[in-house]
C-alpha positions as CSV (number, residue, x, y, z in Angstrom):
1,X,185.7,-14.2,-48.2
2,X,182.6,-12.1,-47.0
3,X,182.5,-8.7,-47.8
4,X,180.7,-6.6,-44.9
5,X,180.3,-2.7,-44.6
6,X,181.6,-1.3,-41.8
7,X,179.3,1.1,-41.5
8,X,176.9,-2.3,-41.4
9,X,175.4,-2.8,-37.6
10,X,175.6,-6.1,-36.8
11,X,174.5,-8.4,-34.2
12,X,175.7,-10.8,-31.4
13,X,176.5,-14.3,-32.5
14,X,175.9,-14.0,-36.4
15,X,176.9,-16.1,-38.8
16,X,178.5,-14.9,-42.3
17,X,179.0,-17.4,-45.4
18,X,182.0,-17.1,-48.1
19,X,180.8,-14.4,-50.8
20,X,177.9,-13.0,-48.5
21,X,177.7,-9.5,-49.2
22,X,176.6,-7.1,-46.4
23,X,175.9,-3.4,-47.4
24,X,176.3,-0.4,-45.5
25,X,173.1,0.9,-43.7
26,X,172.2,-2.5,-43.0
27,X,170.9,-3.7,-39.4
28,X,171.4,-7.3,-38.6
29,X,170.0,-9.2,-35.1
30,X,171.2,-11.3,-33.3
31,X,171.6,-14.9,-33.9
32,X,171.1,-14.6,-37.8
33,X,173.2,-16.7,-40.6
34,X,174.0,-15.0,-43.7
35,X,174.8,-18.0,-46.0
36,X,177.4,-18.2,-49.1
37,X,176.5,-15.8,-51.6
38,X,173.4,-14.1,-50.1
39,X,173.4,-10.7,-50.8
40,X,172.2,-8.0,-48.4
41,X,171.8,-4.2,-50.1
42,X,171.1,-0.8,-48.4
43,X,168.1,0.2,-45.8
44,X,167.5,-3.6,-44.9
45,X,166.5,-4.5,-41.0
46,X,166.6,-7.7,-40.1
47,X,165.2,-8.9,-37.2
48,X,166.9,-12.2,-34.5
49,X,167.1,-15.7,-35.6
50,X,166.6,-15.6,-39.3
51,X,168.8,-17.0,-42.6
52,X,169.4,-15.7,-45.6
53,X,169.9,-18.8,-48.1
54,X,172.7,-18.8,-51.2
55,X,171.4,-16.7,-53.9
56,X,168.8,-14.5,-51.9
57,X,168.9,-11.3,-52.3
58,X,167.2,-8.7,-49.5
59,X,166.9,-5.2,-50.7
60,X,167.7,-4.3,-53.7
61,X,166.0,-1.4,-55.3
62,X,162.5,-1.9,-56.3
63,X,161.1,-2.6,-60.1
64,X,159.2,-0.1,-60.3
65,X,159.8,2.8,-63.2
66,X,158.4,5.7,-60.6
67,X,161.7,5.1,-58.0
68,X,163.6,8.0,-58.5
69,X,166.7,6.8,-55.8
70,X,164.8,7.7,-52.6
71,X,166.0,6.1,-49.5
72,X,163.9,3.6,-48.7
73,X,163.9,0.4,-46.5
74,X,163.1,-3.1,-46.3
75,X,162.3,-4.8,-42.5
76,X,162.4,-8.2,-41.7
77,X,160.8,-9.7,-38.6
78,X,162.3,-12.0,-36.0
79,X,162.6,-16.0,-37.3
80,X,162.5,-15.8,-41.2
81,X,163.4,-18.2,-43.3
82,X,164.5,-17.0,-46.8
83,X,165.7,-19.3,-48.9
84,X,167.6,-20.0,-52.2
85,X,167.3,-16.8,-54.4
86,X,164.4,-15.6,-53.0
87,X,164.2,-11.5,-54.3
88,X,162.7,-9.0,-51.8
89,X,162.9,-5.2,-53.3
90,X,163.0,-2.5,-51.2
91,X,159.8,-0.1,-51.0
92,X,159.3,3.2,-53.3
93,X,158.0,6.5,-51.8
94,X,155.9,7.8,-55.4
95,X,153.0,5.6,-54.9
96,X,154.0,3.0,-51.9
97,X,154.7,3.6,-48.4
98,X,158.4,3.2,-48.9
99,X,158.7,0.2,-46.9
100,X,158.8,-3.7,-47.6
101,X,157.8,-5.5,-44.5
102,X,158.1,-9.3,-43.7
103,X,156.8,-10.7,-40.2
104,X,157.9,-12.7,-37.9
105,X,158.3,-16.1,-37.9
106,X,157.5,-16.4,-41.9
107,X,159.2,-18.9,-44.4
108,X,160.4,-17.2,-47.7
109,X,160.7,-20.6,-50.2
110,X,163.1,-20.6,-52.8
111,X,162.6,-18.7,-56.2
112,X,159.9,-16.2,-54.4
113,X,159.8,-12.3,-54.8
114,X,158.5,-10.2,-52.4
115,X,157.8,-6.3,-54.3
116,X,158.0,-3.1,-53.6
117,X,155.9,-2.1,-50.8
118,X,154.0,-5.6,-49.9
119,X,153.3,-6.5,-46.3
120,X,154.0,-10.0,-45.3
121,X,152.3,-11.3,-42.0
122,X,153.8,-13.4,-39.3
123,X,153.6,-16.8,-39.5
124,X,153.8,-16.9,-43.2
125,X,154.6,-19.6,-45.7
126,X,155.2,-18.6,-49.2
127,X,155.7,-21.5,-51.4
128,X,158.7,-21.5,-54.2
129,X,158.1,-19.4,-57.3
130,X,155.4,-17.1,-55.9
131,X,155.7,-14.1,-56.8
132,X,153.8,-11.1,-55.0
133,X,153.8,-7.3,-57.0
134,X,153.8,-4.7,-55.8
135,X,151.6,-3.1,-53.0
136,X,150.4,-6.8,-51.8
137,X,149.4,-7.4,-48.7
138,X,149.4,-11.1,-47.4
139,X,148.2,-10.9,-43.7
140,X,149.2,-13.5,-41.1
141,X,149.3,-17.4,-41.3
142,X,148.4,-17.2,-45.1
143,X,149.7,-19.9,-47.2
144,X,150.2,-19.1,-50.8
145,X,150.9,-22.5,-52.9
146,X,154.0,-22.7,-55.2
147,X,153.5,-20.7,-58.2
148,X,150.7,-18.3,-57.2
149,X,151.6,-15.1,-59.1
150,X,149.7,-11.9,-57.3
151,X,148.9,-8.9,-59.2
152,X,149.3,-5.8,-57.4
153,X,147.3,-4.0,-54.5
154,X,145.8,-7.6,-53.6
155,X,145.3,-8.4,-50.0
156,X,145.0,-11.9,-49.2
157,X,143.7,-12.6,-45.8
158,X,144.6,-14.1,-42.1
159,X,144.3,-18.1,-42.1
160,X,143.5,-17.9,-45.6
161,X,145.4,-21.1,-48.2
162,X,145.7,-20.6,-51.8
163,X,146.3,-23.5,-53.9
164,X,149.4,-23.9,-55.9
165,X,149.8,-21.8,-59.4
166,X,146.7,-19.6,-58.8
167,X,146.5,-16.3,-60.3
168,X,145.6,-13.8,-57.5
169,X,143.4,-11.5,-59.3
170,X,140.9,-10.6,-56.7
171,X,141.4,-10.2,-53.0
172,X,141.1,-13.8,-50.9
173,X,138.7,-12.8,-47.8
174,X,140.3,-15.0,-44.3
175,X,139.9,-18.5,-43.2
176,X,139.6,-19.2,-47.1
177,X,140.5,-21.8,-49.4
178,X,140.6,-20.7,-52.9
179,X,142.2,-21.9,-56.2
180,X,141.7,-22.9,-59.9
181,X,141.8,-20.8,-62.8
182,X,139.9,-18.9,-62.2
183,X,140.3,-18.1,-58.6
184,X,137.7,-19.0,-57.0
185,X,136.3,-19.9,-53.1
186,X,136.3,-23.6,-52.5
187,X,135.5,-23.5,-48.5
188,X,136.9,-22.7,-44.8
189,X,140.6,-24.2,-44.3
190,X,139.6,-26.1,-42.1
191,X,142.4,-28.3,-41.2
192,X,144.6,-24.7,-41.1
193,X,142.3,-23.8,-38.7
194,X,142.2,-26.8,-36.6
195,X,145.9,-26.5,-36.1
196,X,146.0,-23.1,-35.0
197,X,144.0,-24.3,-32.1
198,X,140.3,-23.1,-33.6
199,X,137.9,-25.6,-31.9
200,X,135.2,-27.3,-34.2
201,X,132.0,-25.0,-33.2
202,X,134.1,-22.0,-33.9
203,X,135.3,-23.1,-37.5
204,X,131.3,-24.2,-38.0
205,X,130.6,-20.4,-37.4
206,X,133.1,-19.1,-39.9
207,X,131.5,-21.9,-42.5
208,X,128.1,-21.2,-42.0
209,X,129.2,-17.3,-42.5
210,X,130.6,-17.8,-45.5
211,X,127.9,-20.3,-46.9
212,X,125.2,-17.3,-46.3
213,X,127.7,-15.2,-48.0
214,X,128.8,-17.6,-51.0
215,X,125.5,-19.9,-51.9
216,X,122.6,-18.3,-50.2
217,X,121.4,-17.1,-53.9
218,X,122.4,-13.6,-52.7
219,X,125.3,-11.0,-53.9
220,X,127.9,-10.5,-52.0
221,X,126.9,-7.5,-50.6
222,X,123.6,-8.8,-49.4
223,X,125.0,-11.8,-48.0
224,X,127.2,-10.0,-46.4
225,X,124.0,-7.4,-44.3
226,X,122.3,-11.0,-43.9
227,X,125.3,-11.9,-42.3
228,X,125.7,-9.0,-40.2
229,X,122.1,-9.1,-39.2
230,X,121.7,-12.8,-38.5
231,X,125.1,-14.2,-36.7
232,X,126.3,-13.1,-33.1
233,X,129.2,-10.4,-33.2
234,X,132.4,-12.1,-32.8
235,X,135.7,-11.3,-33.5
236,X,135.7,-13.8,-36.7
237,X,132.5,-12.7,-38.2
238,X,133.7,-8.8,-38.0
239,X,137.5,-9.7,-39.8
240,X,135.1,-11.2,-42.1
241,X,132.6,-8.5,-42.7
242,X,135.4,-5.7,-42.3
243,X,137.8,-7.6,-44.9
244,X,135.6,-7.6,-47.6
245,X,133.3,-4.3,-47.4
246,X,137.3,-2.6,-47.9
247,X,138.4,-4.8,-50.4
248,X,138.8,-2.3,-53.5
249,X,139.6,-5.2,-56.0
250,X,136.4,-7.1,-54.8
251,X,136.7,-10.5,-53.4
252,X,137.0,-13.9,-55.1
253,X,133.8,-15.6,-56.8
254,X,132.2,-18.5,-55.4
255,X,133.1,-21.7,-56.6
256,X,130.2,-22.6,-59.5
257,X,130.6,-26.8,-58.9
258,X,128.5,-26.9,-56.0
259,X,129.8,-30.6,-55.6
260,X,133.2,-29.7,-55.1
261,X,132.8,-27.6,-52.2
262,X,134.9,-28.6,-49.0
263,X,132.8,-29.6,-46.2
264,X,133.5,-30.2,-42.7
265,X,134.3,-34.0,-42.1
């Protein structure tokens, strides 16, 4: 048998496993399916649509040795999928913003945590055993690969596909694909791209930017004011630009074997 708060607000048309636990000051939408044993703490709102796997657990307080008990929340977007003991703490007000956010439409794989604090995008996918600390934000349609482990106050960028087990030490810049260990910029995701409905001359732009940025024998900082002064302003080449002049961690290396660069085909 479930056990639900009453004090828990709850939805039309949701569905509520044996052993689910549902605390109070919890919002739930509509249409969402709590499975067997999913646990949902305190300050958690949940959008429509989504399910919460055996094992997951949404809210629970954050790791994090500054919390001091303050109320603070978790949200969840419309259409997300978390899945089998996937962790996703609650936010802390002594350094964060006191609020975990995931978007909408984002899949949660089994195994991932979700920190204090982070911001997950829409349209999402974060692969089993990721784990993402504190403070990370991961904007949307990123992919991160099984096994990448962020550290904190990363930012890892719209459209962007890191490859399974990286360590996320630097920020990931959009449209990217990165990996290896180091982490390092291996081209445009181009097939990403292509399936999000970007047409070939426009995904030929965001290469050629970030070949002038990456190989053109130039920092990153020049390449980036050649950029600026040589392509047409678009809204691709300013996410780009903007992205990595405010990245505070710096932005991932190029990829040294020049022969292992992804090209378009």
């Amino acid at each position: 048998m479930a056990t639900v708060s009453p004090e828990a607000k709850l939805g039309d048309n949701i569905e509520i496993g044996p052993y689910a636990f549902i605390d109070s000051d919890v919002e739930i939408g509509d249409g969402c399916k709590i499975l067997p044993h999913a646990t949902i703490f305190q300050y958690v709102k949940m959008g429509r649509n989504c399910t919460v796997f055996p094992g997951a657990v949404v809210g629970a307080v954050p790791q994090d040795l500054k919390f001091n008990g303050e109320v603070t929340y978790v949200e969840i977007g419309d259409n997300v999928t978390i899945r089998e003991c996937a962790t996703i703490n609650r936010g802390t007000k002594a350094s964060g913003k006191g609020v975990t956010k995931v978007g909408s439409n984002t899949l949660i794989m089994s195994y991932v945590h979700i920190a204090h604090d982070c911001t997950v995008g829409n349209h999402c996918i974060l692969v089993s055993y990721t784990g993402i600390a504190g403070e990370t934000d991961v904007d949307d349609w990123a992919i991160l690969g099984g096994g990448c482990k962020a550290h904190q106050f990363s930012k890892i960028g719209a459209h962007a596909m890191v490859g399974g087990t990286s360590g996320i030490n630097k920020d990931v810049p959009p449209f990217v694909l990165c990996g290896r260990n180091p982490i390092c910029f291996c081209g445009v995701n181009i097939v990403g791209l292509r399936r999000r409905g970007f047409d070939s001359e426009k995904i030929r732009e965001i290469k050629d930017i970030y070949d002038t940025i990456y190989y053109s024998g130039l920092n990153i900082t020049d390449g980036c004011a050649k950029v600026e002064a040589g392509f047409p302003q678009s809204k691709e080449r300013d996410m780009i630009l903007d992205f990595i002049r405010n990245s505070k961690r710096g932005v991932i290396k190029a990829n040294l074997i020049q022969n292992e660069r992804v090209d378009m085909e």
